[in-house]
PDB file as gemmi writes it, atoms N, CA and C in Angstrom:
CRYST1    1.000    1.000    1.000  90.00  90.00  90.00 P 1                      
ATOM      1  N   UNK A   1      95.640  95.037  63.263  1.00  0.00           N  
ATOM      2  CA  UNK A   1      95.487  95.673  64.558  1.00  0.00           C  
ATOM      3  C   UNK A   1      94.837  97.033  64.347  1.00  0.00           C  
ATOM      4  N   UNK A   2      93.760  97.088  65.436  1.00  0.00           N  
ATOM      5  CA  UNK A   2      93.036  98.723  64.874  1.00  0.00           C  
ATOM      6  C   UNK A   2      93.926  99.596  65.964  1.00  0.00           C  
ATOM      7  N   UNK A   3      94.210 100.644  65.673  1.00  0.00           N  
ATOM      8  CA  UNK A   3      94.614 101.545  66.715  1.00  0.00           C  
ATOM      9  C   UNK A   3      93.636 102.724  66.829  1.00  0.00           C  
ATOM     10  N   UNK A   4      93.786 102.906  67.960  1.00  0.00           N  
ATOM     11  CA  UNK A   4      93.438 104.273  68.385  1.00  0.00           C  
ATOM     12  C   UNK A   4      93.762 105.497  68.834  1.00  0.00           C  
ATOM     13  N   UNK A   5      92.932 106.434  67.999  1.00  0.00           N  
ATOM     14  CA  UNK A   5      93.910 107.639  68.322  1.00  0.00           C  
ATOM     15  C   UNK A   5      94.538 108.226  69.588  1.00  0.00           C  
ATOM     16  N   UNK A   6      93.528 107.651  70.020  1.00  0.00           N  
ATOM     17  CA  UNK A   6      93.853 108.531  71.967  1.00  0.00           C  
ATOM     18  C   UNK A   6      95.289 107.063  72.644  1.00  0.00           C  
ATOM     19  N   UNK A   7      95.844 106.503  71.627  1.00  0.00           N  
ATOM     20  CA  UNK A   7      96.829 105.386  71.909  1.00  0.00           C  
ATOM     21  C   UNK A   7      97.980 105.686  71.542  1.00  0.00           C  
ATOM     22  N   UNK A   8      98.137 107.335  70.620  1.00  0.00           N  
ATOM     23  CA  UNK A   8      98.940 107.595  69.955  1.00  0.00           C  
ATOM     24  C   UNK A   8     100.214 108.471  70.629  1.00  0.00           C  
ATOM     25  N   UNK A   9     101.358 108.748  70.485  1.00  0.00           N  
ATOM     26  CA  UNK A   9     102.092 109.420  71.280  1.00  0.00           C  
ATOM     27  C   UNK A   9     103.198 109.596  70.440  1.00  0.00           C  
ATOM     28  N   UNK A  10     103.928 110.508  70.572  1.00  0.00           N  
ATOM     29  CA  UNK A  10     104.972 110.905  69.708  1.00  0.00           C  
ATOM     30  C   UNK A  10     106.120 110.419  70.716  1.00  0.00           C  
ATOM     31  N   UNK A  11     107.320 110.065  70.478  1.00  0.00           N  
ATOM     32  CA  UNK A  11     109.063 109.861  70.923  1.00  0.00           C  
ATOM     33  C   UNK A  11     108.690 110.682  72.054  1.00  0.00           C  
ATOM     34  N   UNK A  12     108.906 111.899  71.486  1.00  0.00           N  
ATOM     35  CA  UNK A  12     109.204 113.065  72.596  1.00  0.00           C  
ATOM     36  C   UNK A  12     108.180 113.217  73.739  1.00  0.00           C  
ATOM     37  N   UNK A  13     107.429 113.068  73.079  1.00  0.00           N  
ATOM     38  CA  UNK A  13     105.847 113.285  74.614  1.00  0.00           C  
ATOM     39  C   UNK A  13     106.535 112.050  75.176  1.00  0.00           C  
ATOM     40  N   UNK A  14     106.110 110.827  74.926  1.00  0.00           N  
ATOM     41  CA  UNK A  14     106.450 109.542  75.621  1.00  0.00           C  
ATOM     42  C   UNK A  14     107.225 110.202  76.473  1.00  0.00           C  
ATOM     43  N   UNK A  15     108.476 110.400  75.907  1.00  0.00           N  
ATOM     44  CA  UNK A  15     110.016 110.856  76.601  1.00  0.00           C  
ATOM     45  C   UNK A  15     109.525 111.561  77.689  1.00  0.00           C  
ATOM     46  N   UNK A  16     109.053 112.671  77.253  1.00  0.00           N  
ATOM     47  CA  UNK A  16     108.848 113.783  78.435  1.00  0.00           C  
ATOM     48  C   UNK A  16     107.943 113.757  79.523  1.00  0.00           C  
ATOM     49  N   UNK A  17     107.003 112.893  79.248  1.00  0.00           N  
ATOM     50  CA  UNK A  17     106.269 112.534  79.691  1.00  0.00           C  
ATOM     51  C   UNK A  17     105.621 110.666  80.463  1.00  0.00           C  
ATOM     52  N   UNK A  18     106.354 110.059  80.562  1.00  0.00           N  
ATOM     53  CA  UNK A  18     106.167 108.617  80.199  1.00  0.00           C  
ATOM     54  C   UNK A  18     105.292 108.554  81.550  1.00  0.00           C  
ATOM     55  N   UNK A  19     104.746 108.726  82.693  1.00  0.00           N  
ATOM     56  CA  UNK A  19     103.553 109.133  83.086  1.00  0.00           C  
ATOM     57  C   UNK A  19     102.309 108.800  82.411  1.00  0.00           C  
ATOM     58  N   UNK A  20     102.076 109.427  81.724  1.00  0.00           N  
ATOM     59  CA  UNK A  20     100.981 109.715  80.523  1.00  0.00           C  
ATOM     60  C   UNK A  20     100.915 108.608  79.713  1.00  0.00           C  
ATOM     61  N   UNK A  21     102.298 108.532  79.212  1.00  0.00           N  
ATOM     62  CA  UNK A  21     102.110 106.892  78.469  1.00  0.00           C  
ATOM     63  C   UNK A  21     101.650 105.689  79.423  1.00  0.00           C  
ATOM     64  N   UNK A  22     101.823 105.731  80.361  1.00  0.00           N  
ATOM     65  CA  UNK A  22     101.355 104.570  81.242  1.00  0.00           C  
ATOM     66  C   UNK A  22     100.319 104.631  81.603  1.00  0.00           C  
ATOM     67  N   UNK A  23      99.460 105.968  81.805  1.00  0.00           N  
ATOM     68  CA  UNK A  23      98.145 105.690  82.180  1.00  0.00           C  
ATOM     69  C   UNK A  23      97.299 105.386  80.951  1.00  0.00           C  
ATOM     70  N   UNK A  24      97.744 106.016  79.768  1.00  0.00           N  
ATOM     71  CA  UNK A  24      97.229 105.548  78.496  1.00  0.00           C  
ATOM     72  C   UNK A  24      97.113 104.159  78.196  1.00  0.00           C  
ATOM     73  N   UNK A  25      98.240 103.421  78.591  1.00  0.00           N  
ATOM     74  CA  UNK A  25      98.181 101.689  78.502  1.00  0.00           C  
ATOM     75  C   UNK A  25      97.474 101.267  79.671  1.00  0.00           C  
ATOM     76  N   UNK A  26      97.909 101.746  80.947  1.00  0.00           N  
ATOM     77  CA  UNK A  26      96.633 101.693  81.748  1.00  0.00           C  
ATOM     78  C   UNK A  26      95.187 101.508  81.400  1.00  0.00           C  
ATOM     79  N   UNK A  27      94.845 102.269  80.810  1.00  0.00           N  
ATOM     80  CA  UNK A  27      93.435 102.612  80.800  1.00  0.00           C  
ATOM     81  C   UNK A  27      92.988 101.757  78.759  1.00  0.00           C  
ATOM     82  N   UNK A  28      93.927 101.835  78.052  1.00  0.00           N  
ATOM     83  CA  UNK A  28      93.348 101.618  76.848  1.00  0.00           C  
ATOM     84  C   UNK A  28      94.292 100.159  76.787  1.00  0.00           C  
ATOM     85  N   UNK A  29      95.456  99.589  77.396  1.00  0.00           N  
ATOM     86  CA  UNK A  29      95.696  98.451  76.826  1.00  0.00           C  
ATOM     87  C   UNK A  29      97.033  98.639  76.430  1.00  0.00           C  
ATOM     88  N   UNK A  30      97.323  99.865  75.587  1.00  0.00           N  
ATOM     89  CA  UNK A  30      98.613  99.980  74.636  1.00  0.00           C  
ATOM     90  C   UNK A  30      98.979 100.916  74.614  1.00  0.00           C  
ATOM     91  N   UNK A  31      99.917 101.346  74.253  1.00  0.00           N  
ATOM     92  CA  UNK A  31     100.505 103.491  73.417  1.00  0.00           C  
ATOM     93  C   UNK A  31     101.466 102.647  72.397  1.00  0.00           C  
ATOM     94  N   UNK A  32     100.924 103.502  71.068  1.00  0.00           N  
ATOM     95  CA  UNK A  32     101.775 103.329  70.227  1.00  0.00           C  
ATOM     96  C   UNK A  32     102.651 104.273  69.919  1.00  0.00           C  
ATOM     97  N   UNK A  33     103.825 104.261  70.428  1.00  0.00           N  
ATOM     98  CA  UNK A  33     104.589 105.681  69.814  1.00  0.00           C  
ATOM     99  C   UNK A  33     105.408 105.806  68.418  1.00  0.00           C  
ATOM    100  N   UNK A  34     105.077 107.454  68.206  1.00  0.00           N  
ATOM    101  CA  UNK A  34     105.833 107.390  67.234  1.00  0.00           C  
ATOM    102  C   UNK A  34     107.326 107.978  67.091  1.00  0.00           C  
ATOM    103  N   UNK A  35     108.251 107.364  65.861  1.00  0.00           N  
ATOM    104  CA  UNK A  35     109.484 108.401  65.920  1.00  0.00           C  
ATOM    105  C   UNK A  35     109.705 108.811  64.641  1.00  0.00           C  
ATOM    106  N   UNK A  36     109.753 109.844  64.422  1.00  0.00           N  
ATOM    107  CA  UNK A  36     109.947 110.511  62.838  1.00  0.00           C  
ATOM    108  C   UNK A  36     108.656 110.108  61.942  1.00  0.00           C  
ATOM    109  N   UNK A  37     107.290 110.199  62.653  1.00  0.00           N  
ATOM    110  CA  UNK A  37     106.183 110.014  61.875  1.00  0.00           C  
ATOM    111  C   UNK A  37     105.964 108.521  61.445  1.00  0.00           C  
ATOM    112  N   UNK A  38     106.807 107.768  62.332  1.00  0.00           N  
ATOM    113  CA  UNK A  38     106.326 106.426  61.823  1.00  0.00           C  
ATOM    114  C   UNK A  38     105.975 105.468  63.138  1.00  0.00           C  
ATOM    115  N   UNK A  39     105.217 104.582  63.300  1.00  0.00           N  
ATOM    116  CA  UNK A  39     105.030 103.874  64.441  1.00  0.00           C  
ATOM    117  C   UNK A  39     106.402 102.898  64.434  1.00  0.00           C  
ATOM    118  N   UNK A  40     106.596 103.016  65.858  1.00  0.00           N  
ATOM    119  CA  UNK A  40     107.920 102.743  65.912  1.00  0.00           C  
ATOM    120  C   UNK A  40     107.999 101.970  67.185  1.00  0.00           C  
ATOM    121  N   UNK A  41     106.833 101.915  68.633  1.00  0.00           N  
ATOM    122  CA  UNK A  41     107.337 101.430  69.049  1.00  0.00           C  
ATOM    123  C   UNK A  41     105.831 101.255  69.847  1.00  0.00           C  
ATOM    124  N   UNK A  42     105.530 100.276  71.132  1.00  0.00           N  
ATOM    125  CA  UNK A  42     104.532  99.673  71.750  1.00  0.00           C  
ATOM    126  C   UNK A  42     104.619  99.727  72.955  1.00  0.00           C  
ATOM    127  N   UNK A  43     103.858 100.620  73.851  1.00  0.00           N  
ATOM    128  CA  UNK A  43     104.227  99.744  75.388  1.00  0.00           C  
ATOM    129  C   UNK A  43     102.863  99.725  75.981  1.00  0.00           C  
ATOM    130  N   UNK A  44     102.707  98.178  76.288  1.00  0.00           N  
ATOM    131  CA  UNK A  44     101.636  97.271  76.875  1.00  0.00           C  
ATOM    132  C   UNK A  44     101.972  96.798  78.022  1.00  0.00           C  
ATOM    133  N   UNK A  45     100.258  97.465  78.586  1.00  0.00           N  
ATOM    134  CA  UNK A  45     100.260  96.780  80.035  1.00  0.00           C  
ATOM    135  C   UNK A  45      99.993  95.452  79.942  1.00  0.00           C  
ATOM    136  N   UNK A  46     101.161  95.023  80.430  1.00  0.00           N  
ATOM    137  CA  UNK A  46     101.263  93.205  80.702  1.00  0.00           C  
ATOM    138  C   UNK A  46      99.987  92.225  81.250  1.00  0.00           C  
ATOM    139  N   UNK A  47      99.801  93.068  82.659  1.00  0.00           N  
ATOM    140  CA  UNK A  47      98.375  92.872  83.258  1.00  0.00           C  
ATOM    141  C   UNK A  47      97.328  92.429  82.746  1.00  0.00           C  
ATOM    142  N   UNK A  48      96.641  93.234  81.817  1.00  0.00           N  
ATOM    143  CA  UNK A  48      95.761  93.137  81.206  1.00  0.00           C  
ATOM    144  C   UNK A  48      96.033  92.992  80.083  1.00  0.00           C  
ATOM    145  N   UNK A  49      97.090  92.482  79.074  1.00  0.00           N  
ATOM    146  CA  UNK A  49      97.269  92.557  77.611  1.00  0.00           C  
ATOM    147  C   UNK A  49      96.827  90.843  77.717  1.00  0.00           C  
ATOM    148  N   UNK A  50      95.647  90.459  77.050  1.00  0.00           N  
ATOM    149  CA  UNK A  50      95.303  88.974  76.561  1.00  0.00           C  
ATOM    150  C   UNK A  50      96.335  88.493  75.386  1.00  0.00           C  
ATOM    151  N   UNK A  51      97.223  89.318  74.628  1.00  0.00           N  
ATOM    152  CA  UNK A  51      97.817  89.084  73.969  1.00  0.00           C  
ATOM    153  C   UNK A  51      99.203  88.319  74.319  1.00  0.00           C  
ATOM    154  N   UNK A  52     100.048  88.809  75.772  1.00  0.00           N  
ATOM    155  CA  UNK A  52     101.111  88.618  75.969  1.00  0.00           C  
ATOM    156  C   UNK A  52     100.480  87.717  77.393  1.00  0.00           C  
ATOM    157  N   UNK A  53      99.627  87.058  77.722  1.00  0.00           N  
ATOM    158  CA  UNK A  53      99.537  86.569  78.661  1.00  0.00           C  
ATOM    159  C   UNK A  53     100.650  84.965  78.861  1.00  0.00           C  
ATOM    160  N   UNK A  54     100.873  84.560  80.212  1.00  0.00           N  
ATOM    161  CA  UNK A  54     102.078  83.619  80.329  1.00  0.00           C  
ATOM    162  C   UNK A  54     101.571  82.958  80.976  1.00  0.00           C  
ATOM    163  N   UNK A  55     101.700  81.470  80.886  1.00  0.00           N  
ATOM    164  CA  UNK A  55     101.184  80.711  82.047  1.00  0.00           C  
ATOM    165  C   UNK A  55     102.640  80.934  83.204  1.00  0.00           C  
ATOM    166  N   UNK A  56     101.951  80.486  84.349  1.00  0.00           N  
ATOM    167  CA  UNK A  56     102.948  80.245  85.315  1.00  0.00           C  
ATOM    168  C   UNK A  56     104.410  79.634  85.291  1.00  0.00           C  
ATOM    169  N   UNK A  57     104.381  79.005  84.926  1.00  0.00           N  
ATOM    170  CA  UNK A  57     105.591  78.434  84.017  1.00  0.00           C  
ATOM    171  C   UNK A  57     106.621  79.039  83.314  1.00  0.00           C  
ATOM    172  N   UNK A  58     105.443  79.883  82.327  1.00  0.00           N  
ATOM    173  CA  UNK A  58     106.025  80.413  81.234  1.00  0.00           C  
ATOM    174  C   UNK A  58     107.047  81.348  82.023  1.00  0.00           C  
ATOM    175  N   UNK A  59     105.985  82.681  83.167  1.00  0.00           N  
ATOM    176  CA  UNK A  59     106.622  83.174  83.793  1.00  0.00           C  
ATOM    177  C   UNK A  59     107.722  83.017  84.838  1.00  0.00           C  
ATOM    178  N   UNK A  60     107.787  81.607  85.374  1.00  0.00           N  
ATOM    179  CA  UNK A  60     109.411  81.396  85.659  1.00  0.00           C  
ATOM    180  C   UNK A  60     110.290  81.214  85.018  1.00  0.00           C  
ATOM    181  N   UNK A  61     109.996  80.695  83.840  1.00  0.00           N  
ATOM    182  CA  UNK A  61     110.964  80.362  82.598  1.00  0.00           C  
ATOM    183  C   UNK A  61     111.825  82.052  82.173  1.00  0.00           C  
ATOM    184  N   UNK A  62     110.816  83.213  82.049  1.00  0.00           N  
ATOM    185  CA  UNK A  62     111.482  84.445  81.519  1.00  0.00           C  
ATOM    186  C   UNK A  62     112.257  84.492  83.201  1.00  0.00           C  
ATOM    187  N   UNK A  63     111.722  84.674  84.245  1.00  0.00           N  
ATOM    188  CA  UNK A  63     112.532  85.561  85.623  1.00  0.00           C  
ATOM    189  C   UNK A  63     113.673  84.614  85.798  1.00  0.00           C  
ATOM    190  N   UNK A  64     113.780  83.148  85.192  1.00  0.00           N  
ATOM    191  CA  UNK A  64     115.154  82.845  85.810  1.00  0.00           C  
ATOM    192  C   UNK A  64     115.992  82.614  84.550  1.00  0.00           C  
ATOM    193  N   UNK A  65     115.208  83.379  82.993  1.00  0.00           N  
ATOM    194  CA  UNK A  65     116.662  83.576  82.099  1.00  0.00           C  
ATOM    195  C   UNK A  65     117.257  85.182  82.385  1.00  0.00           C  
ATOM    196  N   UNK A  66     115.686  85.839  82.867  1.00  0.00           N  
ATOM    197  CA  UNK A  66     116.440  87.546  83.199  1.00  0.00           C  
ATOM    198  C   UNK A  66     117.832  87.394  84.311  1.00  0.00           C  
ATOM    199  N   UNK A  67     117.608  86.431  85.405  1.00  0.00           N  
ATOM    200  CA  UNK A  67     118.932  86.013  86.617  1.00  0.00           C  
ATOM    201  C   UNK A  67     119.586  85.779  85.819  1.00  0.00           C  
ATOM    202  N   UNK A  68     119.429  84.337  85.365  1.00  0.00           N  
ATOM    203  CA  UNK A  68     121.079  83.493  84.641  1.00  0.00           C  
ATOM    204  C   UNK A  68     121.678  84.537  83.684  1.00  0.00           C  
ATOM    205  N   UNK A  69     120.906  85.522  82.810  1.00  0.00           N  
ATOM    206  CA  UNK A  69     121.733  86.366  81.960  1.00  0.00           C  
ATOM    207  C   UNK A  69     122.224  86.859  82.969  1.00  0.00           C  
ATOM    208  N   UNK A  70     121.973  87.612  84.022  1.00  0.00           N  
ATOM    209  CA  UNK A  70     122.612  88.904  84.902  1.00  0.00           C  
ATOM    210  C   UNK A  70     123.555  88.499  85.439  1.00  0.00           C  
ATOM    211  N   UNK A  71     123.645  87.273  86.398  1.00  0.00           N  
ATOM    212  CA  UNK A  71     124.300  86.842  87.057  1.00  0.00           C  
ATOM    213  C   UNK A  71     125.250  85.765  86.463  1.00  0.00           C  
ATOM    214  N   UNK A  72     125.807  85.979  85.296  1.00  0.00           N  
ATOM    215  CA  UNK A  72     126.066  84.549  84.526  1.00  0.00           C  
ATOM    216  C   UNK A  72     127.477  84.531  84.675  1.00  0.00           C  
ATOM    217  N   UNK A  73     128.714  85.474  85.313  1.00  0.00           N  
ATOM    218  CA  UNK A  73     129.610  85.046  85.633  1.00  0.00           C  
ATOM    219  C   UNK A  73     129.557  84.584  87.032  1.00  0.00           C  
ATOM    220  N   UNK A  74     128.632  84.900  88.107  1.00  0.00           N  
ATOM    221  CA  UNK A  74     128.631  84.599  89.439  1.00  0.00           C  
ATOM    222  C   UNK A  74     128.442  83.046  89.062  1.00  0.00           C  
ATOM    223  N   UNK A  75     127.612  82.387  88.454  1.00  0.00           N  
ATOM    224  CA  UNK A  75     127.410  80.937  88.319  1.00  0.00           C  
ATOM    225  C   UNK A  75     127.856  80.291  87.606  1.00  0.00           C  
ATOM    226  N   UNK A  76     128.953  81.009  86.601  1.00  0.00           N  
ATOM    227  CA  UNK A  76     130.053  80.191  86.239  1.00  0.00           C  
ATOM    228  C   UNK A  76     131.141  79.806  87.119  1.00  0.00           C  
ATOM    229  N   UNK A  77     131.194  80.758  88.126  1.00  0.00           N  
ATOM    230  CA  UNK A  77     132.724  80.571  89.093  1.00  0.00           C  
ATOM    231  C   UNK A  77     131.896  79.493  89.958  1.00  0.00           C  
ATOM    232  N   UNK A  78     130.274  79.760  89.927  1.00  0.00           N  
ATOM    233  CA  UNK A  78     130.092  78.663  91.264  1.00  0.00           C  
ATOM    234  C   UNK A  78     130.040  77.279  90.521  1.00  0.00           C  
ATOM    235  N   UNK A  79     129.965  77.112  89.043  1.00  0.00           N  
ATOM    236  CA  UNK A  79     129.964  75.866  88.445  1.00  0.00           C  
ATOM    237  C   UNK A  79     131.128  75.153  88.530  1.00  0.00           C  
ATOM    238  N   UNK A  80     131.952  75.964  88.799  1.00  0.00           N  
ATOM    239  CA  UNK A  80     133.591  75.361  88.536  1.00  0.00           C  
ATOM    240  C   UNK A  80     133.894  74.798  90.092  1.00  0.00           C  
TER     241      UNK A  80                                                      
END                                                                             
């Protein structure tokens, strides 16, 4: 993966700023941040990332395990 510098962001900016990190993935795709000088962490716009793209499917498959986790004692009492 090539990175780029203007992709780069430290913990704390992110933190203080996460604004900035979003228009950065906005506009370039990604921010790689760092924590204690090491790349540590990624946030990609979904939208446009060809990497993480989902078919339709795919994407009901994640929104109704994000429900069943959340709601997973409400649909145990309704299973019973």
């Amino acid at each position: 993966m090539l990175i780029n510098t203007s992709q780069l962001l430290s913990i704390s900016e992110a933190n203080q700023n996460f604004s900035r990190a979003a228009r950065i993935a906005d506009k370039e795709g990604s921010v790689v941040i760092f924590k204690n000088n090491k790349p540590r962490y990624l946030l990609v716009n979904l939208v446009d990332n060809p990497l993480l793209e989902l078919t339709e499917d795919e994407k009901i498959d994640v929104a109704a395990r994000r429900i069943l986790e959340k709601h997973r004692k409400a649909f145990e009492e309704l299973a019973k």
